[in-house]
LOZA-92572 format. One record per residue: y, x, z of N, C-alpha, C in turn. Coordinates in steps of 0.001 Angstrom, whole numbers, plus 500000, padded with zeros to 6 digits. Each point is the difference from the previous one (the first is absolute). Layout:
<atoms>
<n.y=Y; n.x=X; n.z=Z; ca.y=Y; ca.x=X; ca.z=Z; c.y=Y; c.x=X; c.z=Z>
...
</atoms>
This chain:
<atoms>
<n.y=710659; n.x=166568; n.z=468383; ca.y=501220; ca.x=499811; ca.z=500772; c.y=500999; c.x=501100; c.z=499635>
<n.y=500964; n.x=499481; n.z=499823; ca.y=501277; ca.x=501280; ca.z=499394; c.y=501103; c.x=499742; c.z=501032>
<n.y=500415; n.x=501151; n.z=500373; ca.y=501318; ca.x=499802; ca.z=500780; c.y=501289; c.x=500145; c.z=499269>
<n.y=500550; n.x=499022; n.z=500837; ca.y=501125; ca.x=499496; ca.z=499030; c.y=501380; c.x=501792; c.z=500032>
<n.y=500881; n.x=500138; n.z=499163; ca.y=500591; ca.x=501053; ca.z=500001; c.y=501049; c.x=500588; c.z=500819>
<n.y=500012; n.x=498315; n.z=500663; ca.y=500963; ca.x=499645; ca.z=501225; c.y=499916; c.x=500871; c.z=501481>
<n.y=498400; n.x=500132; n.z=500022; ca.y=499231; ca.x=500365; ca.z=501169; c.y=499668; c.x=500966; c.z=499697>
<n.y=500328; n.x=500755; n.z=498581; ca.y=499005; ca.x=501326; ca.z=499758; c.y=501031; c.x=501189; c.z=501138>
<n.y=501164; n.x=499831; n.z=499697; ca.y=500970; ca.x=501040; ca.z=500424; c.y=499486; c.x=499877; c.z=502091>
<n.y=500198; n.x=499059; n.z=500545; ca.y=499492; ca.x=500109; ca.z=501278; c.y=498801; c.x=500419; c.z=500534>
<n.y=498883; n.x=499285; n.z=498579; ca.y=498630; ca.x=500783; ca.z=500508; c.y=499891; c.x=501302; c.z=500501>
<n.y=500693; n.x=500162; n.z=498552; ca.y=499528; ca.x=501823; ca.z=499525; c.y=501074; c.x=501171; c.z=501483>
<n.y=501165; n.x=499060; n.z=499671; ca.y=500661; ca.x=500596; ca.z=501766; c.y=499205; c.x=500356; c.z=501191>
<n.y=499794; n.x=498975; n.z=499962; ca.y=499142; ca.x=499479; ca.z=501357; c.y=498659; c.x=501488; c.z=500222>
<n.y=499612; n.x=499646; n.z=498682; ca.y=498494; ca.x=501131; ca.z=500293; c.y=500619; c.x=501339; c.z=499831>
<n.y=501517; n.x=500174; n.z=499364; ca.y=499869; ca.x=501370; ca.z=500000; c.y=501006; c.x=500548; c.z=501245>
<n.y=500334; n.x=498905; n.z=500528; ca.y=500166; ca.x=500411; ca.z=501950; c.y=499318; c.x=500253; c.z=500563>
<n.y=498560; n.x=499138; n.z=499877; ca.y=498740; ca.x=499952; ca.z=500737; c.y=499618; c.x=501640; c.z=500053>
<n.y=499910; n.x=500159; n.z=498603; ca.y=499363; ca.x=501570; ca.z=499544; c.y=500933; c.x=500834; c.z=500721>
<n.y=501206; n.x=500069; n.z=499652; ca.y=500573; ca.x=500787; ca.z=501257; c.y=500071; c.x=500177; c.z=501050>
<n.y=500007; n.x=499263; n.z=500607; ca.y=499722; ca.x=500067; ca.z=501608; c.y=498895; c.x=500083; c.z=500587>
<n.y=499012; n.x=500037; n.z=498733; ca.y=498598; ca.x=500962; ca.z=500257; c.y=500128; c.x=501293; c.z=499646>
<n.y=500602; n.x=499888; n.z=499411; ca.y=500456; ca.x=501747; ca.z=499777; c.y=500761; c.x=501030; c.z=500443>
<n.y=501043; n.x=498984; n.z=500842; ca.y=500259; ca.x=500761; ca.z=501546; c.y=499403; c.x=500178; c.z=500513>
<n.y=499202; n.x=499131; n.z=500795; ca.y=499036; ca.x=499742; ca.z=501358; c.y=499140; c.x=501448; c.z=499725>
<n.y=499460; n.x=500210; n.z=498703; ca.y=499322; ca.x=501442; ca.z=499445; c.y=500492; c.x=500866; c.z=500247>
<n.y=501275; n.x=499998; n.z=499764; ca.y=500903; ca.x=501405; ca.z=500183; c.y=500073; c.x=500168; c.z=500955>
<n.y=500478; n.x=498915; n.z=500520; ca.y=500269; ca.x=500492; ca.z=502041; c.y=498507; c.x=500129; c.z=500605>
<n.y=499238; n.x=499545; n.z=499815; ca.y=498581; ca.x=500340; ca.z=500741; c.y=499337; c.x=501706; c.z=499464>
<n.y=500630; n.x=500208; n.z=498552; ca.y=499515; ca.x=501530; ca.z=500032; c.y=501354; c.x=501115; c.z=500319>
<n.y=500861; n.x=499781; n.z=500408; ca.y=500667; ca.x=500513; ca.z=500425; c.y=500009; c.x=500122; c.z=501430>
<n.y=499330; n.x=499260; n.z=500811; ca.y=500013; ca.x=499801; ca.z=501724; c.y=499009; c.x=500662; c.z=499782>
<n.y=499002; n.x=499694; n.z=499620; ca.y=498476; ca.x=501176; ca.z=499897; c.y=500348; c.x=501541; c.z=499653>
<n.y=500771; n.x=500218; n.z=499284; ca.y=500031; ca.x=501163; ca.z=499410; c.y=500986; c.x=500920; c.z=501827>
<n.y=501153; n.x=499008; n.z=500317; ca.y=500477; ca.x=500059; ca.z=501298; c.y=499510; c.x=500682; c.z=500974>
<n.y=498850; n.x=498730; n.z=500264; ca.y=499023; ca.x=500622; ca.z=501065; c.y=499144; c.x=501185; c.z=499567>
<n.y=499526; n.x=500345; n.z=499110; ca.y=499292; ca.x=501066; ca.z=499850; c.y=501137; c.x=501178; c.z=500452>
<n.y=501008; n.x=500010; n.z=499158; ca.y=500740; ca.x=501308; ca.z=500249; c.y=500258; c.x=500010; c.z=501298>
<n.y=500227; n.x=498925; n.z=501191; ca.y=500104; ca.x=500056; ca.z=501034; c.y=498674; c.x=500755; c.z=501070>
<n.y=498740; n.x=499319; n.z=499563; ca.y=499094; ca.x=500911; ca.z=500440; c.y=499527; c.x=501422; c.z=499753>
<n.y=500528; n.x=500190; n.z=498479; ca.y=499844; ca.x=501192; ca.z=499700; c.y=500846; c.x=500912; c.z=500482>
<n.y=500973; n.x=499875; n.z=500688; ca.y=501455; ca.x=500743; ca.z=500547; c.y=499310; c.x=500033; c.z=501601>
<n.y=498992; n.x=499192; n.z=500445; ca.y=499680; ca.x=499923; ca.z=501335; c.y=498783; c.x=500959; c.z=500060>
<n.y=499118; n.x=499884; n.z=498735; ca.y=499452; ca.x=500803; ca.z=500628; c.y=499918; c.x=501383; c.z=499172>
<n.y=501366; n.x=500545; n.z=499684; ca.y=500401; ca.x=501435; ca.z=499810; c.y=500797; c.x=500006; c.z=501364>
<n.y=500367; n.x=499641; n.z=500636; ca.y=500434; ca.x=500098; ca.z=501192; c.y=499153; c.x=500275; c.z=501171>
<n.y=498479; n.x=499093; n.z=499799; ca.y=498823; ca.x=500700; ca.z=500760; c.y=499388; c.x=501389; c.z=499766>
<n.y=500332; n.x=500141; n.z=498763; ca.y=499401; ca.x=501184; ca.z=500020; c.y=500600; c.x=500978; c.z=500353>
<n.y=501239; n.x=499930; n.z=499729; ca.y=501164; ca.x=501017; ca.z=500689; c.y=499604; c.x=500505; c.z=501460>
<n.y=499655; n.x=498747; n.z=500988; ca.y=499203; ca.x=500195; ca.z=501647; c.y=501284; c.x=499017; c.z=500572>
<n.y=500710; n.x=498983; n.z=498981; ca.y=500848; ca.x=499401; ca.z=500925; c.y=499498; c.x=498706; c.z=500730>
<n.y=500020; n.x=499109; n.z=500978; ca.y=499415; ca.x=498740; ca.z=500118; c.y=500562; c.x=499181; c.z=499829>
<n.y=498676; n.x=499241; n.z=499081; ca.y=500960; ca.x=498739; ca.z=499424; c.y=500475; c.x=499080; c.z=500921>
<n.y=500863; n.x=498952; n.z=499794; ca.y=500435; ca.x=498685; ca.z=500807; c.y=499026; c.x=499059; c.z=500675>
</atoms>
């Protein structure tokens, strides 16, 4: 089965949207992680200081 050359240009679109917007979803999920860590890590240099947390 060969795809015609008509359909090649939309295929190949198509999947290399797909791939991107998996490759956001990556970015933003290690960037919210990375987030929260610095957020806990700022909380608990703050415990140790003797302040109480929230």
């Amino acid at each position: 089965m060969t795809i015609p050359n008509s359909l090649l240009g939309p295929i190949l679109g198509g999947l290399l949207g797909f791939l991107g917007a998996i490759g956001a979803a990556i970015v933003a999920f290690i960037l919210a992680q990375r987030d929260r860590v610095r957020r806990m890590n700022e909380e608990r240099i703050e415990d140790d200081r003797g302040h109480e947390l929230p």
